[in-house]
BAKEMI-62597 format. One line per field, with one value per atom (N, C-alpha, C): atom name; residue number from 1; residue in one letter; x, z, y. Coordinates in steps of 0.2 Angstrom, whole numbers. Example, Ala and Ser with C-alpha at 12.3 -4.5 7.8 and 13.67 -1.06 7.14 Angstrom:
BEGIN
at = (N_CA_C_N_CA_C)
i = (1_1_1_2_2_2)
aa = (A_A_A_S_S_S)
X = (66_62_66_64_68_64)
Z = (39_39_39_35_36_39)
Y = (-28_-22_-16_-11_-5_0)
//
This chain:
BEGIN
at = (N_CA_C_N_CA_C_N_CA_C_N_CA_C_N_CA_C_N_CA_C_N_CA_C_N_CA_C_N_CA_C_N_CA_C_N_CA_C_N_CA_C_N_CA_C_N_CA_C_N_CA_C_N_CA_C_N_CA_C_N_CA_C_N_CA_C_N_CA_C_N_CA_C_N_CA_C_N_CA_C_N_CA_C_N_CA_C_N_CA_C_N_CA_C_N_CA_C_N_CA_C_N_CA_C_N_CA_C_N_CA_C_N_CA_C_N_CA_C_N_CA_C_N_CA_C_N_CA_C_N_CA_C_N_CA_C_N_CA_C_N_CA_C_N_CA_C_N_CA_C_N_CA_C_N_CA_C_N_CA_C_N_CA_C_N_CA_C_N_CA_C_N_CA_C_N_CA_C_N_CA_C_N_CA_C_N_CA_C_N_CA_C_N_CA_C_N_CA_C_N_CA_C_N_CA_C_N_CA_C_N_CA_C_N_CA_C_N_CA_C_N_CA_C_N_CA_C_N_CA_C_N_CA_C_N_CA_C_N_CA_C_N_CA_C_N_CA_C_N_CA_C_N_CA_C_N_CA_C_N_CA_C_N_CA_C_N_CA_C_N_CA_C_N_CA_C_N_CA_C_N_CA_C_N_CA_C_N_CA_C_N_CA_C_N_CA_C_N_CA_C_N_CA_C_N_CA_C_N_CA_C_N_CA_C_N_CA_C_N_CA_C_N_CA_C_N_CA_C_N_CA_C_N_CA_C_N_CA_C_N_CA_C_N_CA_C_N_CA_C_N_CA_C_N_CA_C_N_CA_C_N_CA_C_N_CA_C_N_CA_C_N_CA_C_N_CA_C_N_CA_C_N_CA_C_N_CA_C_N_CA_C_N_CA_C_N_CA_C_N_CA_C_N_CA_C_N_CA_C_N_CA_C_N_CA_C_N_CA_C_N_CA_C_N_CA_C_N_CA_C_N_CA_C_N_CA_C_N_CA_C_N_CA_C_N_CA_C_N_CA_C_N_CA_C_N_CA_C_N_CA_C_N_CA_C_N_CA_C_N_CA_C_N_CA_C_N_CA_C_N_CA_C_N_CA_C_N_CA_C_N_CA_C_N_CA_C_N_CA_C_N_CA_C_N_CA_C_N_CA_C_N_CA_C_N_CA_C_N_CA_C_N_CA_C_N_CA_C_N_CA_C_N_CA_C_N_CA_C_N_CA_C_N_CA_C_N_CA_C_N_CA_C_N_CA_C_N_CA_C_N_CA_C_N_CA_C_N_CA_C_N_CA_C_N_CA_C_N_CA_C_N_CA_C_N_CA_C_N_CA_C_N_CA_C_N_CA_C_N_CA_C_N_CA_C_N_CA_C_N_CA_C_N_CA_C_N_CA_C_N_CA_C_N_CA_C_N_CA_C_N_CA_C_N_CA_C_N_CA_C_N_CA_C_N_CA_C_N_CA_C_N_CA_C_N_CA_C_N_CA_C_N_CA_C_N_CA_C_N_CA_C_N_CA_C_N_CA_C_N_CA_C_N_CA_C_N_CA_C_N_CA_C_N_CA_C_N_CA_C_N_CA_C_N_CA_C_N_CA_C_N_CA_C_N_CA_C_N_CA_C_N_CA_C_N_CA_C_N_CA_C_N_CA_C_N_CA_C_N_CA_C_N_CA_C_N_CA_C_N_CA_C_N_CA_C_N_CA_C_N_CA_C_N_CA_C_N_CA_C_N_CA_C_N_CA_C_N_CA_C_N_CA_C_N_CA_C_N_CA_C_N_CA_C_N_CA_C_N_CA_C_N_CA_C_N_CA_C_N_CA_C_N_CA_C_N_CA_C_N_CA_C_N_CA_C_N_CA_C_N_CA_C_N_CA_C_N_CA_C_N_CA_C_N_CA_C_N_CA_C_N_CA_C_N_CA_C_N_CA_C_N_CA_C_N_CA_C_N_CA_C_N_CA_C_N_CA_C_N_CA_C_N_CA_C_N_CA_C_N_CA_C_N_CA_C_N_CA_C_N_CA_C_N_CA_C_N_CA_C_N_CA_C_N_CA_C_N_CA_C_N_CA_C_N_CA_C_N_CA_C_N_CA_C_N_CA_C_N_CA_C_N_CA_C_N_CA_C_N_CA_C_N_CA_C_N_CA_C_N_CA_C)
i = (1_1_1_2_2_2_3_3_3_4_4_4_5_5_5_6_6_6_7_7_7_8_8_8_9_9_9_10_10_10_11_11_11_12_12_12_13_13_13_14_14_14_15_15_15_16_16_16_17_17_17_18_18_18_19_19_19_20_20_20_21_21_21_22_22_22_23_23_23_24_24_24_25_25_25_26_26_26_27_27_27_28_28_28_29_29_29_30_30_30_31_31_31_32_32_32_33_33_33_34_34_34_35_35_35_36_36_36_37_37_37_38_38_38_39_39_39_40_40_40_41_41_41_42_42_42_43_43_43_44_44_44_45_45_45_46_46_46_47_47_47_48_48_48_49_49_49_50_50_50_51_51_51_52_52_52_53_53_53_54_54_54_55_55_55_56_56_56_57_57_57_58_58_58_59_59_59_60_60_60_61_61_61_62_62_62_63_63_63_64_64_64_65_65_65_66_66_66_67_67_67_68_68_68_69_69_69_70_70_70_71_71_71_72_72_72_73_73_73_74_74_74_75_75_75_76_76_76_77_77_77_78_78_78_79_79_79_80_80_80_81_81_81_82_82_82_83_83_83_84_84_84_85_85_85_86_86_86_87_87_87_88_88_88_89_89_89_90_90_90_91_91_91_92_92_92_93_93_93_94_94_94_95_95_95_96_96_96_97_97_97_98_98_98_99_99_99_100_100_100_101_101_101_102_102_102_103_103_103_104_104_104_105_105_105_106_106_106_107_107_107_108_108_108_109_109_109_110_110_110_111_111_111_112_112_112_113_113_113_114_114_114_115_115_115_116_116_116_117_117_117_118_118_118_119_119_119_120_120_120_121_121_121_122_122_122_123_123_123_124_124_124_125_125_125_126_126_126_127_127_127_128_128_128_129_129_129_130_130_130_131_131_131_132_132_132_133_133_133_134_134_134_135_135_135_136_136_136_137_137_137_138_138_138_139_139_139_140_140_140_141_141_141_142_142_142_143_143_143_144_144_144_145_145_145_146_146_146_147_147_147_148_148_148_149_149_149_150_150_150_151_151_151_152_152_152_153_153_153_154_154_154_155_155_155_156_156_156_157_157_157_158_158_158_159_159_159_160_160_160_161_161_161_162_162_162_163_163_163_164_164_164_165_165_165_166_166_166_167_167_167_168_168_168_169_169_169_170_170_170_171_171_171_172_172_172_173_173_173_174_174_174_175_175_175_176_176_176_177_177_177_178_178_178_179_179_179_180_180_180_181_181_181_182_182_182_183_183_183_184_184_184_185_185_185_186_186_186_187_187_187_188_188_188_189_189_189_190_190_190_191_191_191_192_192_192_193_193_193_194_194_194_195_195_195_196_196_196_197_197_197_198_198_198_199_199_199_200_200_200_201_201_201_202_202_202_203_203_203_204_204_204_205_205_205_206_206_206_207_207_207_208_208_208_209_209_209_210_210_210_211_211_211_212_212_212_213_213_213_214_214_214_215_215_215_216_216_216_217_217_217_218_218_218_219_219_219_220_220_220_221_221_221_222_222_222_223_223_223_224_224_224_225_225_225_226_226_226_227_227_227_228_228_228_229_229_229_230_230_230_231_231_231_232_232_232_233_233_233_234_234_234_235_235_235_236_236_236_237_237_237_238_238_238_239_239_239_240_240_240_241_241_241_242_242_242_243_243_243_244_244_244_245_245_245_246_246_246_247_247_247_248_248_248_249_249_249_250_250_250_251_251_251_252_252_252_253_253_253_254_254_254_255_255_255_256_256_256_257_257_257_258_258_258_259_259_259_260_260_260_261_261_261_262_262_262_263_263_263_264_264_264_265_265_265_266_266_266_267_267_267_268_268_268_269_269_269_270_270_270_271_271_271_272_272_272_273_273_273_274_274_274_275_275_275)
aa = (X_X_X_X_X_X_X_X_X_X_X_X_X_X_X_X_X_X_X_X_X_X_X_X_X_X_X_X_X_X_X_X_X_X_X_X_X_X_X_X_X_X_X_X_X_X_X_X_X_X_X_X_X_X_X_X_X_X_X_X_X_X_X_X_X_X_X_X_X_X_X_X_X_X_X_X_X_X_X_X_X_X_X_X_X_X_X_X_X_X_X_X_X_X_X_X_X_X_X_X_X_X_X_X_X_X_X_X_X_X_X_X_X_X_X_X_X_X_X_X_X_X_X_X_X_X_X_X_X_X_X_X_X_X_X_X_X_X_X_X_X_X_X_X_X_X_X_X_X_X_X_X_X_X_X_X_X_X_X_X_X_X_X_X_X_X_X_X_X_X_X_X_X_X_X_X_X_X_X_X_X_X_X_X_X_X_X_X_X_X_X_X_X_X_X_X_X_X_X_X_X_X_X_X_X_X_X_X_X_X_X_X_X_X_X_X_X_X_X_X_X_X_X_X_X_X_X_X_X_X_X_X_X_X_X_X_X_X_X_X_X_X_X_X_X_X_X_X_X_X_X_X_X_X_X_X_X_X_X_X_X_X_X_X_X_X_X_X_X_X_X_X_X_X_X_X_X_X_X_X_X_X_X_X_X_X_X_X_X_X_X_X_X_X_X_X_X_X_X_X_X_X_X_X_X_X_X_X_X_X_X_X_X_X_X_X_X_X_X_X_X_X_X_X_X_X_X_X_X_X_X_X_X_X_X_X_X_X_X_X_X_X_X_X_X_X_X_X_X_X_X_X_X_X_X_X_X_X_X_X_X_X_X_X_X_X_X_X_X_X_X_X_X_X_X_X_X_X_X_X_X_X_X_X_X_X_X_X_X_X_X_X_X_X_X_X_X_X_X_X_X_X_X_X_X_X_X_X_X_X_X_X_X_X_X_X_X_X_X_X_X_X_X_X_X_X_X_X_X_X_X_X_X_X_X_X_X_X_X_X_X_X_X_X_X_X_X_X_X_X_X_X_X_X_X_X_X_X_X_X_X_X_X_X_X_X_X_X_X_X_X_X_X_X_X_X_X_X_X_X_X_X_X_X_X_X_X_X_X_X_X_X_X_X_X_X_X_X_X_X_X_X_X_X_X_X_X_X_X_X_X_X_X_X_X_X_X_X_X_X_X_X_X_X_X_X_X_X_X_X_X_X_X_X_X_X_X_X_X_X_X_X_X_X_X_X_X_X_X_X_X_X_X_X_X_X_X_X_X_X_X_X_X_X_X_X_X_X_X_X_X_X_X_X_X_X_X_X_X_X_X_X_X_X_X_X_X_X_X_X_X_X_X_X_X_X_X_X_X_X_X_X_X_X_X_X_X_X_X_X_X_X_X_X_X_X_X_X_X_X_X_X_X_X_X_X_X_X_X_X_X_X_X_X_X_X_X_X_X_X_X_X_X_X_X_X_X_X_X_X_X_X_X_X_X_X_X_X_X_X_X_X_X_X_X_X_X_X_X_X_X_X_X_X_X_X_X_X_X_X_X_X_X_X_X_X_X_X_X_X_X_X_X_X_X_X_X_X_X_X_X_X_X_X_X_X_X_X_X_X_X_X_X_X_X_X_X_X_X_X_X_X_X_X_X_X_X_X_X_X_X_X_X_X_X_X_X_X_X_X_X_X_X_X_X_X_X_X_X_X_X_X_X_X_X_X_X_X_X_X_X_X_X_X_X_X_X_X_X_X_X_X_X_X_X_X_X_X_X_X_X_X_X_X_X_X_X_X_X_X_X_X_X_X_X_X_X_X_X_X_X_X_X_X_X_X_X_X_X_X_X_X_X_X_X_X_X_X_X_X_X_X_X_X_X)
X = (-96_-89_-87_-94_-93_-92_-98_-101_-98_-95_-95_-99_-97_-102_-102_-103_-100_-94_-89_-84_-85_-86_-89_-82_-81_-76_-78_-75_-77_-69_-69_-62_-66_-59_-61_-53_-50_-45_-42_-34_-33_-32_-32_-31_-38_-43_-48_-52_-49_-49_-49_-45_-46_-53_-58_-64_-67_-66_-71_-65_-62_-57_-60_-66_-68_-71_-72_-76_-70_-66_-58_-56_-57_-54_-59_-65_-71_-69_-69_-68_-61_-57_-48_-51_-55_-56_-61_-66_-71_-67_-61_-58_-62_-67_-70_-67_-70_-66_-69_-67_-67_-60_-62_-57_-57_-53_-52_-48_-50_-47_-44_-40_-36_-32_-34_-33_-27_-25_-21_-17_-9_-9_-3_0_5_5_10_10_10_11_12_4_-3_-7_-7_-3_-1_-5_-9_-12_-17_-20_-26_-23_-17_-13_-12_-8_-9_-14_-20_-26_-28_-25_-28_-21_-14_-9_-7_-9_-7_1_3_10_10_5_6_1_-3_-10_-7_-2_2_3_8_10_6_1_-6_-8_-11_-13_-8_0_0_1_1_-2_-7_-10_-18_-18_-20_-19_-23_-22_-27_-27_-24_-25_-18_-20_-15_-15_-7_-9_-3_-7_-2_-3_5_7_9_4_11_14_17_22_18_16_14_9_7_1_2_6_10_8_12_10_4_-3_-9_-14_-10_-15_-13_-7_-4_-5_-9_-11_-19_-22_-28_-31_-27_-24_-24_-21_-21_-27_-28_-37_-41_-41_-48_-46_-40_-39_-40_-37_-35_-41_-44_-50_-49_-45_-42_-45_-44_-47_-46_-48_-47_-42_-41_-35_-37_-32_-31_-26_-29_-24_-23_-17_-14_-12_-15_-14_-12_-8_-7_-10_-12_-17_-11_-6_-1_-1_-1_0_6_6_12_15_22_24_24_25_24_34_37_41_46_51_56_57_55_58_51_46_41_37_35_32_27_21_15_17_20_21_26_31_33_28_22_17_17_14_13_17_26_30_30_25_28_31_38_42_50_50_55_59_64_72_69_67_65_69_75_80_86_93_98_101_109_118_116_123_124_130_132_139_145_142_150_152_148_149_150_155_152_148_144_138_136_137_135_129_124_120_112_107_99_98_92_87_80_77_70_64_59_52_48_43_37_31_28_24_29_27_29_38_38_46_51_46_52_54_48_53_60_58_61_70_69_73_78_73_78_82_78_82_86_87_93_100_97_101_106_104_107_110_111_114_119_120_124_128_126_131_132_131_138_145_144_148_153_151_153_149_143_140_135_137_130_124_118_112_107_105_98_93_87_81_76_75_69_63_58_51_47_44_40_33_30_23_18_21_16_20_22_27_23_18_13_15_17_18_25_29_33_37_34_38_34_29_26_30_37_43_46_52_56_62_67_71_75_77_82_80_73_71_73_71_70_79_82_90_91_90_92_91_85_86_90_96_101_107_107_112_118_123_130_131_131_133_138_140_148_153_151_154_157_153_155_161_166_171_171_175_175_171_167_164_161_158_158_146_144_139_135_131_129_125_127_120_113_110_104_98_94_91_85_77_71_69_63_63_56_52_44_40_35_33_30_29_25_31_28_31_34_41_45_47_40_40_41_43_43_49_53_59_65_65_71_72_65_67_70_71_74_80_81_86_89_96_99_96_97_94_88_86_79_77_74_71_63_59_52_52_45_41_42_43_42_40_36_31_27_19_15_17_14_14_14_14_12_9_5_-2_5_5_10_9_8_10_13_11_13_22_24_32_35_32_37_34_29_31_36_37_41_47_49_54_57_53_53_55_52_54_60_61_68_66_61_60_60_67_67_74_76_82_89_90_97_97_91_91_94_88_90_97_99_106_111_111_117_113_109_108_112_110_115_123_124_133_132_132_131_132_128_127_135_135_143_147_151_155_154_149_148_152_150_152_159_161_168_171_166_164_166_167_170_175_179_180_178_177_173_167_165_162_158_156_154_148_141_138_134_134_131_137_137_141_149_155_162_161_155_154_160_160_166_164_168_169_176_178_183_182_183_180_188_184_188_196_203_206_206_200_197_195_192_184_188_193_196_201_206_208_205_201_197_193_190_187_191_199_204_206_204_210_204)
Z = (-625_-627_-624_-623_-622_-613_-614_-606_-600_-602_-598_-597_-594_-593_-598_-605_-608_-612_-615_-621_-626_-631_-637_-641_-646_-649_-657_-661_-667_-671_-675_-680_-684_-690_-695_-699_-704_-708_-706_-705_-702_-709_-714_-719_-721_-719_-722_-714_-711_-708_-709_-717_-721_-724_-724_-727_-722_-713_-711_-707_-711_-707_-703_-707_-703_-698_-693_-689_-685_-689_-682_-680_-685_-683_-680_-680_-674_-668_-668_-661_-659_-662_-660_-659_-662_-660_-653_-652_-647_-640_-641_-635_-634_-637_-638_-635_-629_-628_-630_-639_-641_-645_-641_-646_-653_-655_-662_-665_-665_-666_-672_-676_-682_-683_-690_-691_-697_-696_-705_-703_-699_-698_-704_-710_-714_-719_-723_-730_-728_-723_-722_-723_-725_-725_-730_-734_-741_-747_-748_-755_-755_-753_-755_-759_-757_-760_-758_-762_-761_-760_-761_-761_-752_-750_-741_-739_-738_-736_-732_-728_-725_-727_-730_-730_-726_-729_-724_-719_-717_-713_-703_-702_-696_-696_-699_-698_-699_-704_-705_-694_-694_-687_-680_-681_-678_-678_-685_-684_-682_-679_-676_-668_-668_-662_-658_-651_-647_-648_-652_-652_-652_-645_-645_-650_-655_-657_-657_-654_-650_-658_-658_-660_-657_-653_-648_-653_-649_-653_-654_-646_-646_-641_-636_-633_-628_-624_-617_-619_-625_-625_-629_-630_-634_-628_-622_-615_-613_-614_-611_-613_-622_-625_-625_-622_-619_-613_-607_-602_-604_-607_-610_-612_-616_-620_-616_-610_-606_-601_-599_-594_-597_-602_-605_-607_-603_-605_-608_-610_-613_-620_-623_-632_-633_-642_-643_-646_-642_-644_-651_-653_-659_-656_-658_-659_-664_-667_-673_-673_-674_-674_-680_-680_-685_-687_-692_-695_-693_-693_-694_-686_-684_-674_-674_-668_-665_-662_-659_-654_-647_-643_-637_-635_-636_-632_-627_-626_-621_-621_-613_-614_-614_-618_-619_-610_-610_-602_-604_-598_-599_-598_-592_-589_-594_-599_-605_-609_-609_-616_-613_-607_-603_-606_-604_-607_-613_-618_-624_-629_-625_-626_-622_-623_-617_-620_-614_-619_-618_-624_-623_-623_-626_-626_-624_-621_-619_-621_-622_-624_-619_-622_-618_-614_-617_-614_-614_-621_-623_-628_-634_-639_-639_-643_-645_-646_-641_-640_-644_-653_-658_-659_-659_-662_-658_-657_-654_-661_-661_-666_-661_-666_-662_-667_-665_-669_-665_-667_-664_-668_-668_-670_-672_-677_-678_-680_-681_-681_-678_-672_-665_-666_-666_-667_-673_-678_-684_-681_-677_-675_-668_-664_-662_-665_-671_-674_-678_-679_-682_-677_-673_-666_-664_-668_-664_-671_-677_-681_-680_-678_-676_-672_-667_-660_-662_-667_-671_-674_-677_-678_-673_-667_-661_-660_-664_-666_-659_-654_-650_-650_-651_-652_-646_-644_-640_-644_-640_-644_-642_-643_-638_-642_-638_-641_-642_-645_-648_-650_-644_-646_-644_-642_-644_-644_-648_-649_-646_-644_-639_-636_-631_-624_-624_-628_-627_-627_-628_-630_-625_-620_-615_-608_-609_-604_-603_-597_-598_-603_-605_-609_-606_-600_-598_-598_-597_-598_-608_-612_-618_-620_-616_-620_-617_-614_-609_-614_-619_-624_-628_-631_-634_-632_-626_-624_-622_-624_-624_-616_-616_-608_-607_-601_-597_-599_-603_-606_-610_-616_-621_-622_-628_-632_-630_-626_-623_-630_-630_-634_-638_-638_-643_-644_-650_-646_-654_-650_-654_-660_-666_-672_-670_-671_-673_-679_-679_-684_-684_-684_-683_-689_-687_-691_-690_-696_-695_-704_-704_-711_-714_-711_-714_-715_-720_-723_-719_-719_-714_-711_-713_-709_-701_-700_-693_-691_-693_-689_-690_-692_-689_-684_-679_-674_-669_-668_-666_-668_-676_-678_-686_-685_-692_-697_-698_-702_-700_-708_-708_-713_-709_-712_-714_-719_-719_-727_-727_-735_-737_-745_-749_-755_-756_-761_-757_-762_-761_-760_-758_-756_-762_-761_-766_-766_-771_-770_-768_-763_-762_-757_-755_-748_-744_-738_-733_-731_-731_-730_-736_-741_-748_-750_-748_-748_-744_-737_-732_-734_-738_-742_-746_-751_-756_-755_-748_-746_-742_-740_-737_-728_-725_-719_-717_-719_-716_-712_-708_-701_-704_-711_-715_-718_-721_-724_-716_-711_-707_-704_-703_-700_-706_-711_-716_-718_-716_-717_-710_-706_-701_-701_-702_-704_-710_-712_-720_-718_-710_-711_-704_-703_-697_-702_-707_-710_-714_-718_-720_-714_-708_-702_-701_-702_-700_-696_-690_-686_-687_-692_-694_-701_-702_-709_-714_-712_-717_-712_-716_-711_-717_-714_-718_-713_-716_-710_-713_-711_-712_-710_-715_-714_-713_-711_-709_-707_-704_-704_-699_-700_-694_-697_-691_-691_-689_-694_-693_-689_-684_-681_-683_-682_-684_-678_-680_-675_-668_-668_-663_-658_-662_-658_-657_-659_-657_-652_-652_-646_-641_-641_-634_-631_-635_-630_-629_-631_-628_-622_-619_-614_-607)
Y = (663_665_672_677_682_684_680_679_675_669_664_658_655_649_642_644_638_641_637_637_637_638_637_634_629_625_624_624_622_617_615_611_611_610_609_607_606_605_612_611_619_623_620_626_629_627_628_632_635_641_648_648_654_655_650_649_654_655_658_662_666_671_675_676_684_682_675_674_674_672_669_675_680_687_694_692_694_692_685_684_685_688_691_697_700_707_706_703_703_699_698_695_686_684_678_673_668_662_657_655_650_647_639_636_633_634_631_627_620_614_613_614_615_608_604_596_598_591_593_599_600_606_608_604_603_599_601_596_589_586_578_576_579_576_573_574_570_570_566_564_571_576_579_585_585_589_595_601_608_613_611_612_612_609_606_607_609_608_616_619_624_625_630_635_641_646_651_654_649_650_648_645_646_655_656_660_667_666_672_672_665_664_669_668_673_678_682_690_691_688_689_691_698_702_696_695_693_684_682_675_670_666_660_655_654_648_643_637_632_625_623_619_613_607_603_595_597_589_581_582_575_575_569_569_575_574_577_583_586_594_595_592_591_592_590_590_596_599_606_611_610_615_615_610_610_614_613_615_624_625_634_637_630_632_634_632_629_636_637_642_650_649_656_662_666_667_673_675_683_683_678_679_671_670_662_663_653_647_646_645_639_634_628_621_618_618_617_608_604_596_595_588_584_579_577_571_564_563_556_557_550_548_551_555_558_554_552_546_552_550_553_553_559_560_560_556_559_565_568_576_582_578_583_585_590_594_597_597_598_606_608_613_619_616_618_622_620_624_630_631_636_642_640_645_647_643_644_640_639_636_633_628_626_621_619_615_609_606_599_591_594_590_592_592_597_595_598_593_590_583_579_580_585_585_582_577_574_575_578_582_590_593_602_602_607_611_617_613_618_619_617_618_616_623_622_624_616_615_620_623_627_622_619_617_618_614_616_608_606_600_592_591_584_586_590_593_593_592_591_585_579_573_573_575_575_579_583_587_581_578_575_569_567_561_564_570_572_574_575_576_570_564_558_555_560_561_565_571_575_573_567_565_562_557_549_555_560_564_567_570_573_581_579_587_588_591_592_596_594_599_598_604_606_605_604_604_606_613_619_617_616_614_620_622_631_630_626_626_633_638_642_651_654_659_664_664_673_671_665_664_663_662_659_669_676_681_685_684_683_683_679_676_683_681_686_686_691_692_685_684_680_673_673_667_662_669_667_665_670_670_664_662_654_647_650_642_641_646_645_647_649_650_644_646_641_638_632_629_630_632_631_627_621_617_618_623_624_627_628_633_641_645_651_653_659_665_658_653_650_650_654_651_648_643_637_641_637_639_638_643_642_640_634_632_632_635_634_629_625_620_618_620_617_619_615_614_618_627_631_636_644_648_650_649_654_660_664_671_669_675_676_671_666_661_663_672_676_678_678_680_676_670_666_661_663_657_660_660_660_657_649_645_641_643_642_634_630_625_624_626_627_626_631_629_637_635_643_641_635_636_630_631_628_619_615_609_604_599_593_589_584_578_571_568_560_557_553_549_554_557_562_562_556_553_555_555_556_564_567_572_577_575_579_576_571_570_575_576_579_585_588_596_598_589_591_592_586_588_579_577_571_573_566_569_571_567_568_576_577_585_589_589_594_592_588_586_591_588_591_600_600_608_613_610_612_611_604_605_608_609_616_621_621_629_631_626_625_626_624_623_630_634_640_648_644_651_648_644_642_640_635_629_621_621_615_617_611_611_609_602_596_592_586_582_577_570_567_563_562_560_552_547_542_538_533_525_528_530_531_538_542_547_550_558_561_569_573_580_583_589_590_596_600_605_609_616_622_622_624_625_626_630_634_632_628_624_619_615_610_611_616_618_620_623_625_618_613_608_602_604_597_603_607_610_607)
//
């Protein structure tokens, strides 16, 4: 690791990384290229409960001088953040997996990790360009199927993928303002809410995003689908947390989302996208 010549890797259950901190955090001080495979990266492992469910060990992981730690969504960016691991010889990678099969993404890029983070979903352009969701892991799908709730509305959302936040601050300034910044299309002065959205303690998702969708207590023992229920990380919760949080800034007036769903947008907003 020190020297060269081979890689040295280890995994384990990602929360039981706090079992051998001091080694993760030697080798962040020793500049060490090893990688570290991290399983289980969230409450969705379900039944073993809070005992095995990482809350705030992501985000412990990036306070850690000298260490990349990459979260990808699905295969595509699993090989991008391998890709990083293999290349990177500055200090050690973490990779941050999920236990449940990932589906493989429209939209995900290999070349994306690299940055950090990239627009992995864009407006469509037929909807107001209210709203970039920011995630990173299984979230991002979570993020686009709430996105295709927001467009039976007329709500349109971006969807920036953030699988690895060192790299992604790493960018230039104009690079990073460019994932949220309002299309040409949009509403003069009109700029889209921001929403980060992933299944660990929410430190640190002010730097990119108003609203915040994450954990603030420990986990639960269930079926992994009924607990991301129960916290509120299924596609209806983050949909209507965003018109919540539209409707709160004065973006809309009302709205109703399912079966005769609709949006009533602010005078504003309404008037600027019929001109």
């Amino acid at each position: 690791a020190t020297y060269g010549g081979f890689i040295p890797f280890c995994g384990t259950f990602l929360n039981f990384f706090t079992y051998g901190w001091g080694a993760l955090r030697l080798a962040c001080q020793s500049l060490a290229h090893v990688i570290f495979v991290a399983t289980h990266d969230s409450i969705e492992l379900g039944e073993d409960g809070p005992t095995h469910q990482p809350i705030e060990v992501i985000p412990a992981f990036r306070a850690l001088p000298n260490l990349l730690t990459l979260r990808p969504c699905d295969g595509v960016e699993t090989v991008g953040a391998y890709e990083v691991a293999m290349r990177d010889r500055n200090g050690p990678v973490l990779l941050a997996l999920c236990r449940s099969g990932a589906h493989n993404l429209q939209g995900s890029r290999l070349a994306g990790v690299a940055k950090g983070g990239y627009v992995h979903t864009d407006f469509d352009g037929e909807n107001v360009p209210a709203v970039v969701f920011l995630a990173s892991g299984t979230e991002v799908e979570t993020c686009m199927e709430a996105k295709e709730i927001l467009s039976s509305v007329g709500v349109g959302a971006r969807i920036v993928s953030m699988p690895c936040w060192e790299l992604f601050e790493e960018q230039s300034e104009e690079y990073r303002n460019s994932m949220w910044a309002a299309p040409d299309s949009g509403p003069d002065k009109f700029q889209p809410l921001r929403v980060y959205v992933e299944a660990t303690a929410t430190l640190g998702f002010h730097r990119y995003a108003e609203v915040h969708v994450g954990m603030t207590t420990f986990g639960a023992s269930g079926p992994g689908k009924d607990v991301r229920k129960h916290f509120g990380f299924e596609k209806q919760d983050v949909a209507r947390k965003a018109m919540d949080a539209l409707k709160d800034r004065g973006d809309i007036m009302s709205y109703r989302i399912g079966r005769f769903g609709f949006c009533k947008f602010s005078p504003a907003i309404a008037a600027a996208m019929a001109q």
